[in-house]
GUSEKOL-341431 format. One record per atom (N, C-alpha, C): residue number from 1; residue in one letter; atom name; y, z, x. Coordinates in steps of 0.2 Angstrom, whole numbers, m for minus. Example, Ala and Ser with C-alpha at 12.3 -4.5 7.8 and 13.67 -1.06 7.14 Angstrom:
BEGIN
- k; r; a; north; up; east
- 1; A; N; m28; 39; 66
- 1; A; CA; m22; 39; 62
- 1; A; C; m16; 39; 66
- 2; S; N; m11; 35; 64
- 2; S; CA; m5; 36; 68
- 2; S; C; 0; 39; 64
***
This chain:
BEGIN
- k; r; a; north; up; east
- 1; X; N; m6; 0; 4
- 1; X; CA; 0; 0; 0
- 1; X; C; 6; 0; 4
- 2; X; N; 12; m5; 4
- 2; X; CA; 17; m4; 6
- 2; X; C; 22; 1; 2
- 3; X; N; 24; 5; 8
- 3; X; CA; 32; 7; 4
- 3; X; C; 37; 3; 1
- 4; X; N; 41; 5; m3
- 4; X; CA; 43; 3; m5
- 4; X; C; 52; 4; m6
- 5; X; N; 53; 3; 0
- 5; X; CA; 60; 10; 1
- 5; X; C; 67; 7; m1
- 6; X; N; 68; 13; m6
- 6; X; CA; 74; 10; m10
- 6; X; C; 80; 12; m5
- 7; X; N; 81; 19; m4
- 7; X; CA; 85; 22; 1
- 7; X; C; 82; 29; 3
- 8; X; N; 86; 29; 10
- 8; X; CA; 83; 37; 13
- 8; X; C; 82; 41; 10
- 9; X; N; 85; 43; 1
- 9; X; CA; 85; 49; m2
- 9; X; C; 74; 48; m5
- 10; X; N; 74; 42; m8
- 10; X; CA; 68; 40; m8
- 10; X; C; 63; 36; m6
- 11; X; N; 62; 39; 2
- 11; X; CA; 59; 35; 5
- 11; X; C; 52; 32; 4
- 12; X; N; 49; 38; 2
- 12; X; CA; 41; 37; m2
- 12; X; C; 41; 37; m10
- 13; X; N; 38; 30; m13
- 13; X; CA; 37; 30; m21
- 13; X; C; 35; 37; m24
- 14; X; N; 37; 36; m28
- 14; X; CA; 34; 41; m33
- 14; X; C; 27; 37; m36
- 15; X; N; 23; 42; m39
- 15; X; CA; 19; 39; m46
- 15; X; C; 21; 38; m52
- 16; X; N; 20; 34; m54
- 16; X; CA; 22; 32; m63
- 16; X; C; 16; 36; m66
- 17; X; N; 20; 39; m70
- 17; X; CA; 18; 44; m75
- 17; X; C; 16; 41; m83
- 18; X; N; 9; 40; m84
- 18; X; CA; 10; 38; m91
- 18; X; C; 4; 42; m94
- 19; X; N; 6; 44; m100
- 19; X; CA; 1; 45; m101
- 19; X; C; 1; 43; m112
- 20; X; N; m5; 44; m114
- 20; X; CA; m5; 39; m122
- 20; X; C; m2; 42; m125
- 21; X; N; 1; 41; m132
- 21; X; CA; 5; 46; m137
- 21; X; C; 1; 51; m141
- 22; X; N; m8; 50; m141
- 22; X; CA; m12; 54; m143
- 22; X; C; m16; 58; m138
- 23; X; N; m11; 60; m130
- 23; X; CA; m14; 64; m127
- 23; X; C; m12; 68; m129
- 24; X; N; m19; 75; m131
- 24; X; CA; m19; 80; m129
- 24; X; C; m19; 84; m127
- 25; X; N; m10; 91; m124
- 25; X; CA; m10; 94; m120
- 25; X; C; m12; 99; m118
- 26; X; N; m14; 101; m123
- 26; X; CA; m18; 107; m122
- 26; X; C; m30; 106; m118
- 27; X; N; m30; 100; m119
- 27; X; CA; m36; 98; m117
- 27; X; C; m36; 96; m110
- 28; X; N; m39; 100; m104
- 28; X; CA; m36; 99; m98
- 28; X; C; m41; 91; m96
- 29; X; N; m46; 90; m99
- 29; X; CA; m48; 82; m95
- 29; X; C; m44; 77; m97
- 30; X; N; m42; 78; m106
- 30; X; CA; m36; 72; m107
- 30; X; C; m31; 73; m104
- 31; X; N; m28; 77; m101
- 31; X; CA; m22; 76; m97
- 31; X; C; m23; 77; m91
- 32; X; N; m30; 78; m86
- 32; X; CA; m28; 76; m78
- 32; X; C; m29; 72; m75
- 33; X; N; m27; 68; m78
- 33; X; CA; m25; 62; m73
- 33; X; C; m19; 60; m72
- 34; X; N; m14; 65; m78
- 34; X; CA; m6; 68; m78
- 34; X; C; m5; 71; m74
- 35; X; N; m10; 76; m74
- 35; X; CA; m7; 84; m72
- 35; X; C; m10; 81; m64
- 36; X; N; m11; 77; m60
- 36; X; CA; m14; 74; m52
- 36; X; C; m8; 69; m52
- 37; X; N; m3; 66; m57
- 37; X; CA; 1; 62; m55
- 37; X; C; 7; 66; m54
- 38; X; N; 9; 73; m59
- 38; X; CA; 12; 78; m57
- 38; X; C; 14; 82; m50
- 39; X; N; 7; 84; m49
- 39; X; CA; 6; 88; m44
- 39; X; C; 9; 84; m39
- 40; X; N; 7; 78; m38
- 40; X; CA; 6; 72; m34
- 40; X; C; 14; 68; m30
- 41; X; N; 16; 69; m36
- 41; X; CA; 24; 69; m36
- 41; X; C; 27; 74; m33
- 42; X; N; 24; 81; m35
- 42; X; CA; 29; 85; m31
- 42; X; C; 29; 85; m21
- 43; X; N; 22; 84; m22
- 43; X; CA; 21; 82; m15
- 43; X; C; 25; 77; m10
- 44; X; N; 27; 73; m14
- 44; X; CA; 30; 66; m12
- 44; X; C; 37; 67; m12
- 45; X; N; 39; 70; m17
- 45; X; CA; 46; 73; m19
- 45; X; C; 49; 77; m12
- 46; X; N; 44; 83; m11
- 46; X; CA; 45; 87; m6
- 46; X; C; 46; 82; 0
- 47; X; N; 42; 78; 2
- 47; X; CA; 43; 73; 7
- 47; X; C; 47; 71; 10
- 48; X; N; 51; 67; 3
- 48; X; CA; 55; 62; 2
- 48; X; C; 61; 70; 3
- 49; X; N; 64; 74; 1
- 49; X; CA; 68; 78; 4
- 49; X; C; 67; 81; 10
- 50; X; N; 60; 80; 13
- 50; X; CA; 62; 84; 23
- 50; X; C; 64; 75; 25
- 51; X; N; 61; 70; 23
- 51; X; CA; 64; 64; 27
- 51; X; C; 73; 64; 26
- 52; X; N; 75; 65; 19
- 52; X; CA; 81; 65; 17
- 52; X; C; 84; 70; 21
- 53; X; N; 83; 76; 21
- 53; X; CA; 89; 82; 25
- 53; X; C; 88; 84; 32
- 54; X; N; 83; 82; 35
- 54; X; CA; 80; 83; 39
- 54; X; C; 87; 81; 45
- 55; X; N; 90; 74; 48
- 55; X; CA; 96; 74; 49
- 55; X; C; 101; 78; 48
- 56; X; N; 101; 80; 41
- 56; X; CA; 107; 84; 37
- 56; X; C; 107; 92; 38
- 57; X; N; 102; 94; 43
- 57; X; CA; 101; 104; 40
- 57; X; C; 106; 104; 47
- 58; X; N; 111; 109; 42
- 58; X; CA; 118; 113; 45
- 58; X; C; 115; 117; 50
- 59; X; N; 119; 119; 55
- 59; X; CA; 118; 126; 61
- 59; X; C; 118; 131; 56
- 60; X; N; 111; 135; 59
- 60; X; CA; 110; 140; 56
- 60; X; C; 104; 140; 50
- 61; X; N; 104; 135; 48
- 61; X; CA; 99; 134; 41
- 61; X; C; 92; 131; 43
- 62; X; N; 90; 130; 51
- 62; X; CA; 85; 128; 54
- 62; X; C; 77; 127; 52
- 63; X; N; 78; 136; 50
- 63; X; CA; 74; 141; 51
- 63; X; C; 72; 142; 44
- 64; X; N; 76; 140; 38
- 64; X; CA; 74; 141; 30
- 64; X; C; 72; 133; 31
- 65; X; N; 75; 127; 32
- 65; X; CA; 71; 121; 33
- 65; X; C; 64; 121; 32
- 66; X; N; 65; 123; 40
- 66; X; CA; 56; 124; 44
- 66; X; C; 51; 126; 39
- 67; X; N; 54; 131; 35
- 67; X; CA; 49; 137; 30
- 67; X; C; 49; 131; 24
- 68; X; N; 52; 129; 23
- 68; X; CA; 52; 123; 18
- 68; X; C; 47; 118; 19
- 69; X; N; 49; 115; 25
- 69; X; CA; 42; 111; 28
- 69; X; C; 36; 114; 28
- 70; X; N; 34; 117; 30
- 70; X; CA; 29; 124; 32
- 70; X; C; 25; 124; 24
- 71; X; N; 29; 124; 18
- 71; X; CA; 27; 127; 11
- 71; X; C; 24; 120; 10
- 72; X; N; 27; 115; 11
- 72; X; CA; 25; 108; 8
- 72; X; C; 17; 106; 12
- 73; X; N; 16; 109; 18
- 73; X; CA; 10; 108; 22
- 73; X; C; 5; 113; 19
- 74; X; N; 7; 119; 18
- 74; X; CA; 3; 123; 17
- 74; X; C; 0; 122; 8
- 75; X; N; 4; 118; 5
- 75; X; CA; 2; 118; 0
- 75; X; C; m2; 108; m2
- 76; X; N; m1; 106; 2
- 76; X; CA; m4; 100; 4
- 76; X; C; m12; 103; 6
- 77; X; N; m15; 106; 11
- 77; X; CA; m18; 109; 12
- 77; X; C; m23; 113; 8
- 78; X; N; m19; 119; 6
- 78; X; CA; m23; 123; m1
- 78; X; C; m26; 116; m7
- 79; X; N; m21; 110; m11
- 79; X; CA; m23; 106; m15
- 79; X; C; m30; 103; m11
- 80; X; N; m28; 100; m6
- 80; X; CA; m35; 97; m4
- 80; X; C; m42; 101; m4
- 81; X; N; m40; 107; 0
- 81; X; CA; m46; 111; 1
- 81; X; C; m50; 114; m7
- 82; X; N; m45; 114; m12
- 82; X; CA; m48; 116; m18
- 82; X; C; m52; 110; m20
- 83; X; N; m48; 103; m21
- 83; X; CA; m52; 97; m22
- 83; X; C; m59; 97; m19
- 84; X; N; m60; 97; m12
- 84; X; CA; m66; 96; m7
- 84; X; C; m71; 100; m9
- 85; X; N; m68; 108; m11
- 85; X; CA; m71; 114; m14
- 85; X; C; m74; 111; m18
- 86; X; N; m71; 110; m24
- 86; X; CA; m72; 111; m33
- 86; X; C; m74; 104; m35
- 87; X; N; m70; 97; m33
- 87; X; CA; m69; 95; m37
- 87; X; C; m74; 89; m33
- 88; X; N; m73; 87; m28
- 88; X; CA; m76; 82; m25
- 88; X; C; m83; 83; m26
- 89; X; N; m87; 87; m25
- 89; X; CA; m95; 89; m26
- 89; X; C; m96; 88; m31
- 90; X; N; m93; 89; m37
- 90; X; CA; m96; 88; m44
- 90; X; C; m94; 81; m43
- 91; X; N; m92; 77; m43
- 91; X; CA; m89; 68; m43
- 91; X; C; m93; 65; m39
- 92; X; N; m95; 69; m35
- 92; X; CA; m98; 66; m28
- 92; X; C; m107; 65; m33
- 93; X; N; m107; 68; m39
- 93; X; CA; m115; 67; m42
- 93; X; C; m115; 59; m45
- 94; X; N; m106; 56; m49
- 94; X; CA; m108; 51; m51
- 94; X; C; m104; 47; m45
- 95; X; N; m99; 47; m40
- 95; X; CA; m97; 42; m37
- 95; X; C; m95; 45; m30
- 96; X; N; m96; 39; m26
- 96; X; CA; m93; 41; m18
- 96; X; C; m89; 44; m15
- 97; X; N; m88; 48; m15
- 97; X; CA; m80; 52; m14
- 97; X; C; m78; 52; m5
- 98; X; N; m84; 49; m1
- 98; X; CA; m83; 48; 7
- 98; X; C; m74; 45; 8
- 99; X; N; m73; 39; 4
- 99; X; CA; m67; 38; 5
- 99; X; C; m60; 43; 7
- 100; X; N; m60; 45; 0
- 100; X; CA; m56; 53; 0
- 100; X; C; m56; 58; 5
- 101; X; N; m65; 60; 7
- 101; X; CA; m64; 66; 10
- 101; X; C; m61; 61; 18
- 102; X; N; m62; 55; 21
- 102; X; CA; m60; 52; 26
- 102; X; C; m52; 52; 26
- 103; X; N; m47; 49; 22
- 103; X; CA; m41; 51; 20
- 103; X; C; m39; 57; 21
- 104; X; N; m42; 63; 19
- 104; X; CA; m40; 71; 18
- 104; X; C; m40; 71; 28
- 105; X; N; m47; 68; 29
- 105; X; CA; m47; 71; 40
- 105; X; C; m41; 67; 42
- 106; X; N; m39; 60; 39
- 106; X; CA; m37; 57; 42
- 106; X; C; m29; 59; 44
- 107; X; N; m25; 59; 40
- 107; X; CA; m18; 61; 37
- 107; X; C; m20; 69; 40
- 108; X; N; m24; 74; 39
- 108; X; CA; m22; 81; 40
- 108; X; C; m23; 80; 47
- 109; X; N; m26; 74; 53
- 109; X; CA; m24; 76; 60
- 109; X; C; m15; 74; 63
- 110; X; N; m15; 70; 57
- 110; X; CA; m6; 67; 59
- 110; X; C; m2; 70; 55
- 111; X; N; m4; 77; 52
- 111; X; CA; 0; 81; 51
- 111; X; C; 0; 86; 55
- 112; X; N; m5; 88; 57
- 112; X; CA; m4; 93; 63
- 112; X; C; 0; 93; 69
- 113; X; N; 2; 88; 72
- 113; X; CA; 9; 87; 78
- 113; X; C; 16; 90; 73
- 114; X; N; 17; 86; 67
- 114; X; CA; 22; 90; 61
- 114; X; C; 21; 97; 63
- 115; X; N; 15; 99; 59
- 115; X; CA; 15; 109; 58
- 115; X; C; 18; 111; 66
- 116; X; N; 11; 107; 70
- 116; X; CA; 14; 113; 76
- 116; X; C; 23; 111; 79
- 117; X; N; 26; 108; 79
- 117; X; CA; 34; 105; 81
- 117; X; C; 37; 111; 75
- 118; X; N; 35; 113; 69
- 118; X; CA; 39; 114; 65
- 118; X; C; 39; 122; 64
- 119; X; N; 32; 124; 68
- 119; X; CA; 33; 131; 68
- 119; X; C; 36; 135; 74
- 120; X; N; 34; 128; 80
- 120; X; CA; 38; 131; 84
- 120; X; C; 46; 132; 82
- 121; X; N; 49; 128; 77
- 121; X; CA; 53; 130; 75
- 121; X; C; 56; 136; 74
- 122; X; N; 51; 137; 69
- 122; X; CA; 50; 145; 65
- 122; X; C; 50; 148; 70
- 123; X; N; 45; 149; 76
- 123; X; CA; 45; 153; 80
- 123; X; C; 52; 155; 86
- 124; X; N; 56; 150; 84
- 124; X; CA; 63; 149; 90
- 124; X; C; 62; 145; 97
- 125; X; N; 55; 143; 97
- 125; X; CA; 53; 140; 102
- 125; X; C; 54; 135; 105
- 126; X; N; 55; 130; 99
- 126; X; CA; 57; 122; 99
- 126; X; C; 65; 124; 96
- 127; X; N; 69; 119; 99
- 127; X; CA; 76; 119; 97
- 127; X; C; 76; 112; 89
- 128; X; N; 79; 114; 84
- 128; X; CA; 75; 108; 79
- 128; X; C; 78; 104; 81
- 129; X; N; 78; 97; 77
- 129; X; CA; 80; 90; 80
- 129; X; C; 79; 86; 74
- 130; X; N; 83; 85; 69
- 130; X; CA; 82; 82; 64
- 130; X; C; 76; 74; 64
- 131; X; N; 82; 70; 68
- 131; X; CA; 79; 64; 71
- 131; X; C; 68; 64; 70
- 132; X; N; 66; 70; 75
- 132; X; CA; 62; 71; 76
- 132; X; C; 58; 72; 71
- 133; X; N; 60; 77; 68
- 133; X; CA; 57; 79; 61
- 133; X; C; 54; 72; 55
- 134; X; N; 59; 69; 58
- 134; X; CA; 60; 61; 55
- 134; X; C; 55; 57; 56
- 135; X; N; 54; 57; 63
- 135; X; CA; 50; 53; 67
- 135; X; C; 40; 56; 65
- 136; X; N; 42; 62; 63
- 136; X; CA; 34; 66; 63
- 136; X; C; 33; 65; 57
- 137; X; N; 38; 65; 51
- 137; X; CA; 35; 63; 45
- 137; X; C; 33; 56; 44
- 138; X; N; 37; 52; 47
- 138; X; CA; 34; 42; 47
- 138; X; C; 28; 43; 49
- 139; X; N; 24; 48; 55
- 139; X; CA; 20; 47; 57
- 139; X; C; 13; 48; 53
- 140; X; N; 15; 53; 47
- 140; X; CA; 8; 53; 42
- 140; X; C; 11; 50; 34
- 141; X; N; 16; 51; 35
- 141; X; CA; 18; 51; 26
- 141; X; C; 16; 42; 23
- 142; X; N; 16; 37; 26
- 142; X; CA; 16; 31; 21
- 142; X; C; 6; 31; 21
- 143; X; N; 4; 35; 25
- 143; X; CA; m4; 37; 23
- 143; X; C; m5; 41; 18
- 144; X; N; m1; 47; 18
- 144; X; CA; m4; 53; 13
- 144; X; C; 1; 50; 7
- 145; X; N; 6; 46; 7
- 145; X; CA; 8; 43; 0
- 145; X; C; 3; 38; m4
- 146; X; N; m1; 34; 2
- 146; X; CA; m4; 30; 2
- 146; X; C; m11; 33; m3
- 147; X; N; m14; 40; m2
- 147; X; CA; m19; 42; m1
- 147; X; C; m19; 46; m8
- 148; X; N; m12; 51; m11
- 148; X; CA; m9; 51; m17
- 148; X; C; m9; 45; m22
- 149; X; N; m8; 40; m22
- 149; X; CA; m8; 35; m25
- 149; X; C; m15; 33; m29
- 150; X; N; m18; 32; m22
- 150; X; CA; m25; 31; m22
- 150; X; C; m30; 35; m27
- 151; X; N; m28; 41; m27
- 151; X; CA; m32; 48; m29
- 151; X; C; m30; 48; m36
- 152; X; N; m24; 46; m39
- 152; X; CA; m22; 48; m46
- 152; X; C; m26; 42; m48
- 153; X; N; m25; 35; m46
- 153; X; CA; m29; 30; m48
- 153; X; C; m36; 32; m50
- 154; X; N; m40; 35; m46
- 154; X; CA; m46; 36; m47
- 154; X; C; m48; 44; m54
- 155; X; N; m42; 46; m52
- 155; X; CA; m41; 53; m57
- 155; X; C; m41; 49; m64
- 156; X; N; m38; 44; m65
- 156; X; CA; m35; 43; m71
- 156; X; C; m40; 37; m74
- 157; X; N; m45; 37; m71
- 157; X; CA; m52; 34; m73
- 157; X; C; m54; 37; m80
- 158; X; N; m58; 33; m86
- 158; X; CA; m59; 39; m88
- 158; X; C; m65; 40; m90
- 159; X; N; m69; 37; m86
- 159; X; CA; m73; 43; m82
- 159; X; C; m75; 48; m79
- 160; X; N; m72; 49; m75
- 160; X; CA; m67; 54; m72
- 160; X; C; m66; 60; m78
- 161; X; N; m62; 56; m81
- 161; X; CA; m60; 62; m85
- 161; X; C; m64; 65; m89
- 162; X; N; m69; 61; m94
- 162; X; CA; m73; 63; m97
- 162; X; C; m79; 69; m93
- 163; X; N; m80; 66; m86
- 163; X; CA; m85; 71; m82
- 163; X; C; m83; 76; m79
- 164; X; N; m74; 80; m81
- 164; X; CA; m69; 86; m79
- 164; X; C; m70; 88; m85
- 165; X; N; m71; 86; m91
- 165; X; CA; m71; 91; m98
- 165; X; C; m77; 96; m96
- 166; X; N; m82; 92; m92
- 166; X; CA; m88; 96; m93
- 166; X; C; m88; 101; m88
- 167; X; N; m83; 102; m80
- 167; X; CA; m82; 108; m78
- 167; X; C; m80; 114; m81
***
């Protein structure tokens, strides 16, 4: 998938959200492949704001940044490891989820250079450097946008959905 970059504040697409006018919200299989577009979003959302302010954080504001970044990894992470947990093994009964789990290793080693630069932050270690911050997100984000994309598409199977009712 190519990006599609409108401007810096948007760097990474979002997902289009759609869902039927007889979905039911209260029934979590009719809605998750909403509620993977939602999540999915915020992900990307976050993104698309360390690429956006990431030149712009004021002296003094480094160190709240960094924790900013830090929350978006950390919760990038917990989502995956829940999915691999819970969700992947039971899918994994009717369909191949190797691709997925290859995307989760793939993107989590190219985000690892980001964490560690960005705690050094945290830690006062590394001096921050916007630019930088910039440079390390280009280096996993149009994969894990990629990989987001990919993942609601297959959530919003509904297949898929009908085999999440029975979790």
């Amino acid at each position: 998938m190519s990006s599609q970059v409108a401007d810096e504040e948007n760097r990474f697409a979002l997902i289009e959200v759609t869902c039927s006018q007889d979905c039911d919200f209260k029934d979590h299989a009719d809605t998750f492949g909403v509620q993977m577009c939602l999540i999915h979003n915020v992900f990307i959302r976050c993104l698309n704001c360390i690429y956006y302010y990431a030149p712009r954080v004021k002296k003094g504001d480094e160190i709240a940044f960094a924790g900013y970044c830090l929350l978006l990894t950390e919760a990038l992470h917990t989502h995956h490891q829940e999915e691999e947990g819970l969700l992947f093994p039971f899918l994994q009964t009717k369909f191949d989820m190797n691709r997925n789990l290859e995307q989760h290793a793939s993107f989590n080693t190219k985000i690892t250079p980001f964490e560690e630069y960005i705690r050094g932050v945290m830690d006062k270690k590394e001096a921050f450097d916007g630019e930088k911050v910039r440079n390390l997100v280009e280096s996993f984000g149009d994969d894990l946008v990629e990989h987001l994309h990919e993942e609601v598409i297959f959530n919003s199977n509904p297949l898929v959905n009908k085999l999440i009712s029975n979790l």
